[in-house]
C-alpha positions as CSV (number, residue, x, y, z in Angstrom):
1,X,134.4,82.5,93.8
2,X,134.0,86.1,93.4
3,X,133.8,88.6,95.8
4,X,131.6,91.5,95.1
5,X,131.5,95.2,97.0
6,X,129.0,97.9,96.5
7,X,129.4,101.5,97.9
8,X,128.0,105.5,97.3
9,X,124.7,105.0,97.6
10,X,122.6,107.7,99.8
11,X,120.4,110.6,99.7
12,X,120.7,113.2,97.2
13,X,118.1,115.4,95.8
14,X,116.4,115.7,92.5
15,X,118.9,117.4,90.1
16,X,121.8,116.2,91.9
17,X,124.5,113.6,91.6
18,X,126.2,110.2,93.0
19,X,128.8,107.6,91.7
20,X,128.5,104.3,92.9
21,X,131.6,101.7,92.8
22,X,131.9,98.1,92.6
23,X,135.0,96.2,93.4
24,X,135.2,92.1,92.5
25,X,137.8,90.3,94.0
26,X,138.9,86.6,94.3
27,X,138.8,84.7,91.4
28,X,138.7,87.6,89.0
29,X,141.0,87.6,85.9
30,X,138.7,86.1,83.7
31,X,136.2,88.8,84.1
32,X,133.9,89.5,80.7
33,X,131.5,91.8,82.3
34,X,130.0,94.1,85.1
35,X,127.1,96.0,85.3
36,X,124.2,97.7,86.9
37,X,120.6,96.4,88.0
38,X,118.3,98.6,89.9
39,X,114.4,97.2,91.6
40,X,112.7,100.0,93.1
41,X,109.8,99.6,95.1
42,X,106.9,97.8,93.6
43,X,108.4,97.2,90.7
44,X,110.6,94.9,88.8
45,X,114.6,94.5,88.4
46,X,115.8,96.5,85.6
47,X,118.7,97.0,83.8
48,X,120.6,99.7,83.9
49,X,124.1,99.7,82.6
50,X,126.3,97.1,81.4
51,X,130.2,97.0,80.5
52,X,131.6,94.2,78.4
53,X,135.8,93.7,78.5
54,X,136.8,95.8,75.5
55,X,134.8,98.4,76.3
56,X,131.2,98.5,74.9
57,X,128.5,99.3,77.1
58,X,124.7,99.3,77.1
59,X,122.2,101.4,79.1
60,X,118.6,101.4,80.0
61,X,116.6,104.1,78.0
62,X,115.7,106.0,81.0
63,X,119.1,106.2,82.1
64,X,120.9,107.3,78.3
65,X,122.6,110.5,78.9
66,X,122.4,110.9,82.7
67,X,124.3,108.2,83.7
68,X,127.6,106.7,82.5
69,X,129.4,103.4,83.5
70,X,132.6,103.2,83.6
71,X,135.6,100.3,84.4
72,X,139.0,99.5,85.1
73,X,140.1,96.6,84.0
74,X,142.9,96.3,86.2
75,X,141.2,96.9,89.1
76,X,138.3,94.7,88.7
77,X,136.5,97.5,88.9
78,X,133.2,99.3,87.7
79,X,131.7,102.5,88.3
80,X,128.2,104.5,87.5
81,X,128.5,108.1,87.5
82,X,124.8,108.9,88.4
83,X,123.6,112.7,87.0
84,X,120.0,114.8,87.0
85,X,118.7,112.4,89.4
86,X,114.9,112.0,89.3
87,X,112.6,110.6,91.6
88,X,112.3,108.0,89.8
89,X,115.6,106.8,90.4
90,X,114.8,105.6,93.9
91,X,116.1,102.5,93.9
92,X,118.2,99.5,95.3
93,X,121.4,99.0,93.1
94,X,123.1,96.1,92.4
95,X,126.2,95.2,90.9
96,X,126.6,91.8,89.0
97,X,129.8,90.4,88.2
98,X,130.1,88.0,85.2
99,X,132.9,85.2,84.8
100,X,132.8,81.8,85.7
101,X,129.5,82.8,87.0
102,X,127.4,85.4,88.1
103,X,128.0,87.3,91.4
104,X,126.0,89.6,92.8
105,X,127.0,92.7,95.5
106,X,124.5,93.0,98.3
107,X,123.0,96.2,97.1
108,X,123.1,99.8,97.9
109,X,120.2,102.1,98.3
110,X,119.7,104.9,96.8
111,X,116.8,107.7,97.6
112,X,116.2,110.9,95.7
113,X,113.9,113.5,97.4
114,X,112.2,116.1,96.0
């Protein structure tokens, strides 16, 4: 079983900046992947960002050069530096964690106002 926790979600403005964080533990050393999924209202679960163990990573189009995901392997951990957020950007984020399985964090909103 892995354990999966989500925080820096908020309220920022358009134009402005957050970096969310995502920390597996438990039964983690085998690891091949984290990533990013976003579902804003009305709409459907997207991709955003994905990490693979050695490094490569793979972004949504609407998210290429504003946002960059980043990891620590020896941490477990996973990161996505969030820039010139737009409104469309509104969104619940999730962090998925893939090993033995998937695991999912709970989700952390984040709202960007005008």
């Amino acid at each position: 079983q892995v354990h999966v926790v989500e925080s820096g979600g908020g309220l920022v403005q358009a134009g402005g900046s957050l970096r969310l964080s995502c920390a597996a533990s438990g039964s983690s050393d085998s690891i091949n992947a984290m990533g990013w999924y976003r579902r804003a209202p009305g709409k459907q679960r997207e991709l955003v960002a994905i990490i693979i163990r050695g490094g490569s990573t793979n972004y949504a189009d609407s998210v290429k050069g504003r946002f960059t995901i980043s990891g620590d392997n020896a941490k477990n951990t996973v990161y996505l530096q969030m820039n010139s957020l737009k409104l469309e950007d509104t969104a619940v984020y999730y962090c998925l964690t893939v090993g033995d399985g998937e695991y999912w964090g709970q989700g952390t909103q984040v709202t960007v106002s005008s």
